[in-house]
N, C-alpha and C positions, 0 to 999 in steps of 0.2 A: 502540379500542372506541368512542369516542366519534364516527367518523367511520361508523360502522355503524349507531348509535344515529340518529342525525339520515337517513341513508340510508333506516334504515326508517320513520321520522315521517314524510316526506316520501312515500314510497312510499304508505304508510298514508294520506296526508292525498288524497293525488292520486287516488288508486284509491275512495276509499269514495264520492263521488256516485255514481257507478257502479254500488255495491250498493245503495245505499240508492233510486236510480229504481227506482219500480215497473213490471214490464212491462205493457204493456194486455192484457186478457183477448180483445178484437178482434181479428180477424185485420183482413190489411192491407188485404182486398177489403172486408171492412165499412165499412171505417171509410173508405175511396174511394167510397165508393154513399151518397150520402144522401136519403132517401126525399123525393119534391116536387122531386128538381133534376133542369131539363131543361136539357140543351145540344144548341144546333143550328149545327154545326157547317157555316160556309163556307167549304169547305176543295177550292172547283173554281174554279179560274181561267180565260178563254179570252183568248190571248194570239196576238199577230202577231210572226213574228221578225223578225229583218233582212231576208232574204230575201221575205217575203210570204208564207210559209207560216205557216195557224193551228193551234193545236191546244186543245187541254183539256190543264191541266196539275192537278195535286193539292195541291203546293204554292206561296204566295206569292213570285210571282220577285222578285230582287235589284230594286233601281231600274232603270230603263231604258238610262243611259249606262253599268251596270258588264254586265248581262247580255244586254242587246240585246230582248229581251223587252219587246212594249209591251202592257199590260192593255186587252182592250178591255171595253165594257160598264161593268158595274160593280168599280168599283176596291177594293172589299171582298170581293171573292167569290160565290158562287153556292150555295146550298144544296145544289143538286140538280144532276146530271149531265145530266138533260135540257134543263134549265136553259140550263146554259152550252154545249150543243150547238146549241141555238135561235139564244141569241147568235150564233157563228161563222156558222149556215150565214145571220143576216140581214146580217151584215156581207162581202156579196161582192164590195163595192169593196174592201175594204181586205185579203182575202182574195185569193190569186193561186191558194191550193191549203191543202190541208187535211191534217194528218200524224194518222192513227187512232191509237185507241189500241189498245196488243197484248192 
């Protein structure tokens, strides 16, 4: 009896934060959206591989020595997709050919 007793205090003790949080009235898209916040995301890279082909990629490649991938332009990204197409087609030295995107 006594081993059932403390079993349940413990149950008891561990489970009740749990009721006692209240849940928010928000759902989860509210409370993601805050009114006055802008995000401008640079999330367009233009990149030279090994080979001397460039492209536009979306996401931030690895360092240069693990993915072969060298950044050209700017090393923070590009806002815009036209953007980072500009880059590539001024960088024709460093460009041997160009891989589109699908």
């Amino acid at each position: 009896m006594k081993k059932f007793t403390i079993a349940s205090i413990l149950l008891v003790g561990l489970t009740a934060p749990a009721f006692a949080a209240r849940p928010s009235t928000a759902s989860q898209d509210a409370r993601d959206v805050t009114p006055g916040f802008s995000f401008v995301a640079k999330d367009h890279w233009a990149v030279d591989d090994t080979v001397g082909n460039c492209a536009v990629i979306d996401a931030k490649p690895s360092p240069q020595d693990i993915s072969g991938l060298k950044i050209l332009g700017n090393k923070n990204g590009y806002s815009s997709l036209s953007a980072t197409e500009k880059q590539i087609s001024s960088d024709k030295s460093v460009c041997k050919g160009t891989v589109q995107r699908a």
